[in-house]
N, C-alpha and C positions, 0 to 999 in steps of 0.2 A: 650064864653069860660070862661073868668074871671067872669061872671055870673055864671058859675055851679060851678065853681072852690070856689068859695066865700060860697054857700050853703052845701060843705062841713066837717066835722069835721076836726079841725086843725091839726090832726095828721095826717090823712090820705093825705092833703093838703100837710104837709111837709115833707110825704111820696115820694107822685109825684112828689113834685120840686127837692128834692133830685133826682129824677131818670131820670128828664128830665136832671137836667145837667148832670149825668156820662153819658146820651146817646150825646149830645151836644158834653162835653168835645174833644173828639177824634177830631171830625170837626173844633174845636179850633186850637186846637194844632198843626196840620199839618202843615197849612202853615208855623209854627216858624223852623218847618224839612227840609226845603228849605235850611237854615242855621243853626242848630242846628244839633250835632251830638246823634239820641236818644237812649237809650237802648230798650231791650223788656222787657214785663211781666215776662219772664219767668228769664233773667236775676235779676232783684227787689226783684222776690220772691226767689230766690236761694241767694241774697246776704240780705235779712233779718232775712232768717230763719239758717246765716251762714254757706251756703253751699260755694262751690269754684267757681268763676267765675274769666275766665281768656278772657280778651277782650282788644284789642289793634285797634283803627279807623283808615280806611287808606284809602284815599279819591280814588277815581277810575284811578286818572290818576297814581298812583302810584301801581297799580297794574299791574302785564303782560296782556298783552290784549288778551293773548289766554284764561284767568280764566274766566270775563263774559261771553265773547261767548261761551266760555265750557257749563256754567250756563245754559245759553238761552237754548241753542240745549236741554239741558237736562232737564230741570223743565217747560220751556214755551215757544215752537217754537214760536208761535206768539206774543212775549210780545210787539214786537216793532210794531203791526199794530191793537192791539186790546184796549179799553179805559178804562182799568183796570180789567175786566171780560172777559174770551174768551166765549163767548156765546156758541162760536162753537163745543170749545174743551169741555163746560160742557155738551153739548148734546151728544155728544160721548160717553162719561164717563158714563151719566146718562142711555146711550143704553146700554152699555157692563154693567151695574153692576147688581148684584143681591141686592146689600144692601145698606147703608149709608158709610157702609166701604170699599167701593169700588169707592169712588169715587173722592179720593183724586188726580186724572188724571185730572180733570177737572177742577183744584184750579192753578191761574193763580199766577205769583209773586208779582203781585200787593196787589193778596187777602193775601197771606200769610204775608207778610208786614202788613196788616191790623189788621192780626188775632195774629202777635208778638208782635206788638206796644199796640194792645189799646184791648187785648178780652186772650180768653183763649183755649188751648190746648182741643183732644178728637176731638171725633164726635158728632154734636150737629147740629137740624136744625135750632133752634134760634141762634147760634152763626154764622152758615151759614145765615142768615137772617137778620144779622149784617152786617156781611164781604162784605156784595154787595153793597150795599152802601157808605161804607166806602171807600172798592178800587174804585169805579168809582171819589168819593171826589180827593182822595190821586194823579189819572192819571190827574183829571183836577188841581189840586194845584202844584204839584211838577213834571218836567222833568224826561223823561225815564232813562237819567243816572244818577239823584237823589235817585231813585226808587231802581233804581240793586246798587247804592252802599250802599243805608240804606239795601239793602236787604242782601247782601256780608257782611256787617259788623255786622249783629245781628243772621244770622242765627246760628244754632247749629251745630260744624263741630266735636265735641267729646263726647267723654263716661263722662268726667269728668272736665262738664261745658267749656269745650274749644269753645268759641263762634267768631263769625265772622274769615274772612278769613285769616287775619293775626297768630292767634292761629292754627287754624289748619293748614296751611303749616307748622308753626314751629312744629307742634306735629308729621305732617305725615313724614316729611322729613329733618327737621332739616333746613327751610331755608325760608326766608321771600317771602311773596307774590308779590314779584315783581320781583323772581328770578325763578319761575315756568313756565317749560316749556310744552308744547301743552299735551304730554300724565299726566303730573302731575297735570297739570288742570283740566284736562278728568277726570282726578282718585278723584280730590276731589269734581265735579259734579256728579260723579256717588255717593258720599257717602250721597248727600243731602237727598235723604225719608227716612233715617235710620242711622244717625251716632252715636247709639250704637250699633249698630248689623255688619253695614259695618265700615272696619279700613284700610284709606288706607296705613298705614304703613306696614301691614300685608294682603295685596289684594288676594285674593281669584281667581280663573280661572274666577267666574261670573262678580267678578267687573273687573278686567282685561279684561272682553270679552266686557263690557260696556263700559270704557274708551277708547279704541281701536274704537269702535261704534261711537263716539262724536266724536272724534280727525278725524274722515273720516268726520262727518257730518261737520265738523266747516268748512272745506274749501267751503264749497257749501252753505254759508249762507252771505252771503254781503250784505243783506239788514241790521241785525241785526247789520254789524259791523258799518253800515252806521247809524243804528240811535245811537247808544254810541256816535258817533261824533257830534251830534247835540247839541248847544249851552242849 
């Protein structure tokens, strides 16, 4: 390898090593998310280019415990028994879709975690190509309830940069996330694949017919509440 590598011109040489560390980089980095609280991509680039970002971290246990499990039920029934890609759920997804944009059913919380921290927004099958690797890294370095609270704290819960959980309970409802009860949980699960289109301050019959959905499912899910409690 450093034999061909050496036969090359030095530009293109320190083209590559450039590129090998940004692919590297990410796999650095993880482990320090064990204990480091991180932002995403999308956050960075809204607060360089002096857009509004509103982000407050709020570790898990200070959260209501009916919000993850809200989460779970809604974005990744299996997040608690699968090792960061649901195989399963992508083959589903990949059955039922006609296209590349169909298939965001199949994107596990892990990968989404993957695809916030360290890659970029759209449909892309090299950035998918990315994302699998990455999430299987992120389930073997970092704990399930590592994973759902980086995920809880970066996700996008508004129209106007309102990011992680603590922002949008305060946007939706006027009241911090560790004062939401099981249907307000539900309501700000359901607003996860679209929170600028879904507002759950202003719910609609369809998200209201989807919170109402989750808040049935969350009682019938103890394995999920079982692994949050794992060290």
């Amino acid at each position: 390898m450093s034999a061909v590598m050496n036969r090359l011109p030095r530009p293109l040489r320190a083209m590559i090593l450039v590129l090998l560390a940004l692919l590297l980089l990410p796999y650095a980095l993880t482990p320090l998310y064990a204990v480091v609280d991180p932002v995403s991509t999308v956050m960075l680039w809204r607060s360089l280019t002096g857009q509004r970002v509103e982000r407050r971290y709020v570790p898990l246990a200070r959260m209501a415990p009916a919000l993850p499990l809200a989460v779970i039920i809604a974005e990744d029934g299996r997040f608690c028994s699968h090792h960061g890609v649901d195989f399963r759920g992508l083959r589903e997804a990949l059955a039922d879709a006609d296209d590349l944009d169909d298939v965001r059913g199949g994107s596990s919380i892990t990968q989404q975690v993957a695809k916030n921290l360290f890659l970029w927004g759209g449909r892309s099958y090299v950035r998918k190509a990315l994302e699998f690797p990455l999430a299987l890294w992120i389930d073997l370095v970092l704990s399930k309830p590592r994973i759902l609270e980086i995920y809880l704290n970066i996700a996008e819960w508004g129209p106007n940069g309102e990011f992680g959980i603590e922002a949008g309970s305060r946007r939706a409802f006027g009241k911090p996330a560790h004062d939401l009860d099981r249907y307000r949980a539900a309501m700000l699960a359901a607003v996860l694949p679209s929170p600028a289109k879904r507002d759950a301050r202003t719910p609609g019959p369809g998200l209201r017919r989807l919170a109402g959905l989750y808040v049935g499912r969350s009682g019938r899910s103890p394995e999920a509440a079982n692994c949050l409690r794992r060290p």
